[in-house]
Every structure is written in structure tokens, then in C-alpha cells.
C-alpha positions in Angstrom: 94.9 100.7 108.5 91.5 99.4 109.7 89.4 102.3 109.5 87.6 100.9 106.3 85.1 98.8 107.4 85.2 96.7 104.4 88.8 96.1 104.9 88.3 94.7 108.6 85.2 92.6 107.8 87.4 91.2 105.0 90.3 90.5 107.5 88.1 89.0 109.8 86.5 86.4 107.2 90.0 85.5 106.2 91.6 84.5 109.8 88.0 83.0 110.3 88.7 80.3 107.1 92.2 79.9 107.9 91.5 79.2 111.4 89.1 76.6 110.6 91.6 74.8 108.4 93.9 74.7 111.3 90.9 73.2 113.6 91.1 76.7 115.6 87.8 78.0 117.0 88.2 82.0 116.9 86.1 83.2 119.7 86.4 86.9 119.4 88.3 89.6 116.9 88.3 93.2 118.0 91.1 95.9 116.3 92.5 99.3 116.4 93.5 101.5 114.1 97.1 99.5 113.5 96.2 95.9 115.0 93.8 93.6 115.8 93.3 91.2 119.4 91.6 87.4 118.5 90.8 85.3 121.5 90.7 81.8 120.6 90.6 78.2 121.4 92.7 75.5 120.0 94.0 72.0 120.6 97.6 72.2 122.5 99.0 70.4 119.6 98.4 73.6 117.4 101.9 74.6 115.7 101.1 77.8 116.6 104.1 79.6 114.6 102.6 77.9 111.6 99.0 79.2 112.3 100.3 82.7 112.8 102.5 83.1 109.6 99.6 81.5 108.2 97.0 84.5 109.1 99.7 87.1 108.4 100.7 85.9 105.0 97.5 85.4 103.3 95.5 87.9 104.8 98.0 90.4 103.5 98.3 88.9 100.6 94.4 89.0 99.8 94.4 92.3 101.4 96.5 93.9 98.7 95.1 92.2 96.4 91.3 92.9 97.0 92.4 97.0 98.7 95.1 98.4 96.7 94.8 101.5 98.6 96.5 99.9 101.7 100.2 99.4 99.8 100.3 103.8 99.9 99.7 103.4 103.7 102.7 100.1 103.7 105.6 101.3 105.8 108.8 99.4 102.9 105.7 97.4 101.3 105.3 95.7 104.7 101.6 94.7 106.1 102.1 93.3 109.3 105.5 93.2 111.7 107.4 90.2 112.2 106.5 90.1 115.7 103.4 89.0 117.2 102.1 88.7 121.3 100.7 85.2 122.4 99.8 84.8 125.8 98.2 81.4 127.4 95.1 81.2 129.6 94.8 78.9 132.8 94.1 81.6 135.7 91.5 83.7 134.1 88.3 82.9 133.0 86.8 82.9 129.3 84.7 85.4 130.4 87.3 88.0 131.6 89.2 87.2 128.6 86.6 88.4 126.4 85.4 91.6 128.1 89.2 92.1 127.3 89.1 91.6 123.9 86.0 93.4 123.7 86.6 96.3 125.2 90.0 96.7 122.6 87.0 97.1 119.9 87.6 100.4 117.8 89.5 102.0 121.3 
């Protein structure tokens, strides 16, 4: 899905305004092919299941909307998967944490 440049740079603008509306500081967005790793920094009273159905639903919504294309590539019409991974920080440093996320760029 995110071979097209255009497309990615798009994505990335998007979770970049949303995330600022939800007072979220996005550090670092790196992607493969079929999904995409954001490292970021937010207040602990972030609802974060509100933030996250908040990135997934517009960005596919302006997605489609801006790349037609992508809906032939739509496994049943379907942009992202229900699911999502979230993982907290405490032991590992800022630095480790974005090598990580940086290294996942284009893999």
C-alpha cells in the first residue's frame, strides 16, 4: 500500500494534524509496504483508543478520497485492520526507541 510516495507523505501530514489536535507530539513515522511504526510522546491522560480510531478513520477516509487507486488494492473495502500494537516506554531510552523506529523505514 505505501509504495507511492505521495501516498505516505500524505499519510504522514494527516496523523501529524490529528496528533496535534490531540496535544500528541509525533516523534518519528517510518512504514513498510502494509504498515507504518510512529513513536510518540503524549500526556498519560491521552484516551488513547480515541486517538487511534481517530488516525485510522480519517486518514483512510482522506486517503480514498485524495488516491482512488488504493480502494482496487482494499482487501472487502477495508484500509486499515481493526487491531493495532501499543506498547509503553519506561526501561528503554528515547534514543533506542527511535533507532527502532528508524531502522523499520522502507525494510
Amino acid at each position: 500500500m505505501f509504495e507511492n510516495e505521495k501516498i505516505v507523505d500524505f499519510l504522514k501530514q494527516k496523523i501529524r494534524e490529528i496528533s496535534e489536535s490531540f496535544d500528541v507530539d509525533v516523534l518519528n513515522l517510518e512504514y513498510d509496504k502494509d504498515h507504518f511504526h510512529m513513536l510518540f510522546k503524549a500526556k498519560p491522560t491521552l484516551d488513547m483508543p480515541k486517538y487511534i480510531n481517530a488516525i485510522k478513520t480519517i486518514t483512510s477516509r482522506e486517503i480514498q478520497r485524495n488516491f482512488p487507486e488504493v480502494k482496487e488494492k482494499l482487501w472487502k473495502g477495508v484500509f486499515w485492520s481493526p487491531s493495532y500494537f501499543l506498547a509503553t516506554t519506561g526501561q528503554v531510552t528515547l534514543g533506542v526507541l527511535k533507532k527502532y523506529v528508524e531502522e523499520q523505514g522502507n525494510a
